[in-house]
N, C-alpha and C positions, 0 to 999 in steps of 0.2 A: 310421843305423839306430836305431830301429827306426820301417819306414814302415808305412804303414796302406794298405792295397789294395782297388779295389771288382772281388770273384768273383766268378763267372760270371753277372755282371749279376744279382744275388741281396741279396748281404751282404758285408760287408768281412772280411778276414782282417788278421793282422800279419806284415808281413815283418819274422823275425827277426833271420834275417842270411843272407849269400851266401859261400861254401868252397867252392874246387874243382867249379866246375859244379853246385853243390848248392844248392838253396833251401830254406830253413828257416820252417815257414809256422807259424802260430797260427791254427786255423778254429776259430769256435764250435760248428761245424756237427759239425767232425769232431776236434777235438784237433792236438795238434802234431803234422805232419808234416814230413820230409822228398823233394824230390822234385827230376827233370831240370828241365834249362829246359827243354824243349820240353812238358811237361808243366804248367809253370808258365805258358808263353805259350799253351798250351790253354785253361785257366782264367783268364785275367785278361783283366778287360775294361776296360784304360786310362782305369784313375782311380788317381792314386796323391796322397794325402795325407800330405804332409813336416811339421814343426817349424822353426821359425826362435826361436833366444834373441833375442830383443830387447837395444839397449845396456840398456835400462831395467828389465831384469827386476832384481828384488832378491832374493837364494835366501835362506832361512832353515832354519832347523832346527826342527821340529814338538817342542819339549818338553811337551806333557802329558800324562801319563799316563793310564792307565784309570780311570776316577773309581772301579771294583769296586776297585783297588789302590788306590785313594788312601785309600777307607775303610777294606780291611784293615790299610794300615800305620798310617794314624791310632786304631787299637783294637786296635791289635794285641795289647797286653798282656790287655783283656777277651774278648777272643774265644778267646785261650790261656786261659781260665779257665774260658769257657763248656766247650771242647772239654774238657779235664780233666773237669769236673762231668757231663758227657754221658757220655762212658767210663766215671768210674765209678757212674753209677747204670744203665747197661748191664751193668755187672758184678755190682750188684746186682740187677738185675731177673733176672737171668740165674741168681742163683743161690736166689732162691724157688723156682724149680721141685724142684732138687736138696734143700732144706732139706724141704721139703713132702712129698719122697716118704721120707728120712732119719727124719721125724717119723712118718708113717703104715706103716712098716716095721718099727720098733722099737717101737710103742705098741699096735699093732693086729692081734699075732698069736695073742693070745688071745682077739682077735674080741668083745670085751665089749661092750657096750650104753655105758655111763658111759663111757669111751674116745670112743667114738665120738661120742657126743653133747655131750660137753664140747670134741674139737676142732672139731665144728662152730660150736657157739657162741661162740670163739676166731677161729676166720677167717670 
């Protein structure tokens, strides 16, 4: 296991595996199911595609990583720098608005003209 099967004369499924009278299917069609055999020899239309290892296969182990990780580990250290300087001019941006109303709250409640005109020329 696991074979490869051609359904109802259509498209192949994967047999998953076989338990207790139970067939364990993979359809594209329909997702994983489980079903009787009589329900499985309903749908299958006697094509079954198997694996053979060859003596000559040689297995390996796939080591490479994600090239997106291979660059965050390779800068890792500037990119924790960037993230700092990003936060905190978010914190700074963040706190103009506050400073700006702070300013216009306590400057501007006697409503004067020269107040008013000198923060404009300011920001």
């Amino acid at each position: 296991f696991p074979l490869i099967c051609f359904w109802e004369s259509s498209h192949f499924i994967i047999l998953e595996k076989i338990s207790k009278n139970k067939f364990y299917i993979l359809d594209p069609a329909k997702g994983r199911q489980r079903m009787s055999i009589s329900e499985f020899e309903r749908h299958y239309s006697n094509i079954i595609l198997t694996f053979k290892k060859l003596d000559s296969f040689m297995s390996r182990k796939d080591n490479k990583k994600s090239p997106v990780l291979k660059y965050f580990f390779k800068y890792r250290n500037k990119l924790g720098i960037l993230f700092f300087v990003t936060a905190l001019l978010y914190v700074i941006q963040s706190l103009v608005p506050i400073a700006n109303r702070y300013i216009i709250d306590t400057n501007f409640k006697d409503d004067s003209y020269s107040s008013r005109m000198l923060f404009t020329i300011l920001f």
